[in-house]
LUMPA-958430 format. One record per residue (C-alpha): residue number from 1; residue in three letters; x, y, z. Coordinates in Angstrom, 3 decimals. Example, Ala and Ser with C-alpha at 12.3 -4.5 7.8 and 13.67 -1.06 7.14 Angstrom:
% LUMPA-958430
k, r, east, north, up
1, ALA, 12.300, -4.500, 7.800;
2, SER, 13.670, -1.060, 7.140;
This chain:
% LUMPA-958430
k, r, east, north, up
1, UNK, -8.378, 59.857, 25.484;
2, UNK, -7.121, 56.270, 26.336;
3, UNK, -8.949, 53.387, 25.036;
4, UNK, -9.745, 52.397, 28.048;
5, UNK, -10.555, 54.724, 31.304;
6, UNK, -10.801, 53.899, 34.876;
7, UNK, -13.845, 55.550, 36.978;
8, UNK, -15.601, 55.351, 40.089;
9, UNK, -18.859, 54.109, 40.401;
10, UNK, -21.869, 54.271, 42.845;
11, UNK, -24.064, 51.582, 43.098;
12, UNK, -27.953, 52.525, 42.838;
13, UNK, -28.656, 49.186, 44.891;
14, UNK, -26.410, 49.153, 48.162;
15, UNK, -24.523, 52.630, 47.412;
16, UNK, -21.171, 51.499, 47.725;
17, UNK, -18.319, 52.775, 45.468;
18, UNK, -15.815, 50.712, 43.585;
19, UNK, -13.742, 51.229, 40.704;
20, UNK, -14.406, 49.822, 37.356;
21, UNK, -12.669, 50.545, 33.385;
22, UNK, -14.648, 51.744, 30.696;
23, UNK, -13.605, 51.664, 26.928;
24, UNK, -13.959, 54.724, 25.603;
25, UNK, -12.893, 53.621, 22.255;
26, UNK, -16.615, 53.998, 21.117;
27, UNK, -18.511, 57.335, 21.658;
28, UNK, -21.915, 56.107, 23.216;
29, UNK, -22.115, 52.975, 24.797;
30, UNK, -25.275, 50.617, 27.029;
31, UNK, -24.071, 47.701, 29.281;
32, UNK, -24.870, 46.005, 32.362;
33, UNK, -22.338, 45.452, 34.970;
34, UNK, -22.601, 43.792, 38.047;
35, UNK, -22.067, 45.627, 41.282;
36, UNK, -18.443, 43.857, 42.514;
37, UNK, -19.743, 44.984, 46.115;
38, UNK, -23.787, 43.613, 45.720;
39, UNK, -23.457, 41.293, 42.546;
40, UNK, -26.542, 43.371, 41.691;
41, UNK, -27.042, 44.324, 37.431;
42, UNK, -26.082, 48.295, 36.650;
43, UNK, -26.612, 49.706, 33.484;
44, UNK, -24.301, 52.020, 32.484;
45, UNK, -25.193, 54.951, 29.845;
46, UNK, -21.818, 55.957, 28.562;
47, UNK, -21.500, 59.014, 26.454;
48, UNK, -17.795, 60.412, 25.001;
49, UNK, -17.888, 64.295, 23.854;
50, UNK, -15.728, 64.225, 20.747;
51, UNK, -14.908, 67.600, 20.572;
52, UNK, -13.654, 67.711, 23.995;
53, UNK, -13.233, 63.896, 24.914;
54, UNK, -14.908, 64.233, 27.961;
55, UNK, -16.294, 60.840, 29.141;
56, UNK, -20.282, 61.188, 30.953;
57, UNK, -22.018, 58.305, 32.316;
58, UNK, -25.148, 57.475, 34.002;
59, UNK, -25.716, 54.129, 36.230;
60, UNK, -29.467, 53.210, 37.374;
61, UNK, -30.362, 50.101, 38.300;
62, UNK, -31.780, 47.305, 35.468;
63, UNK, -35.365, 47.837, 36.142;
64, UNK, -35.417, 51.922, 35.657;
C-alpha cells in the first residue's frame, strides 16, 4: 500500500462528500479533520489490515 491513500469521505454534519488523503504509513490512526464542505471537526478512526493492507475507517462527528 502507498504511504499515502486518497478516499472519499461523508460528512456526519452536512452529509456532503469530498475527497481527502490518508497516510497509511501507520496501521491505526485518530485525527480530526475539518469538513472542507462545513468547516465542521471529523474524527477519523483509521485502521490498516496488515495481512491484507486493506485500509477501514470510521468518521463521526467530535462530540460522539
Amino acid at each position: 500500500m502507498d504511504a499515502l491513500e486518497n478516499i472519499q469521505v461523508l460528512c456526519p454534519y452536512c452529509g456532503e462528500s469530498f475527497d481527502t488523503v490518508v497516510d497509511t504509513s501507520s496501521t491505526q490512526q485518530n485525527y480530526v479533520e475539518d469538513c472542507q464542505i462545513c468547516c465542521s471537526p471529523i474524527v477519523f478512526d483509521i485502521e490498516i489490515d496488515p495481512e491484507s493492507d486493506t485500509l477501514h475507517y470510521v468518521t463521526r462527528q467530535e462530540n460522539e
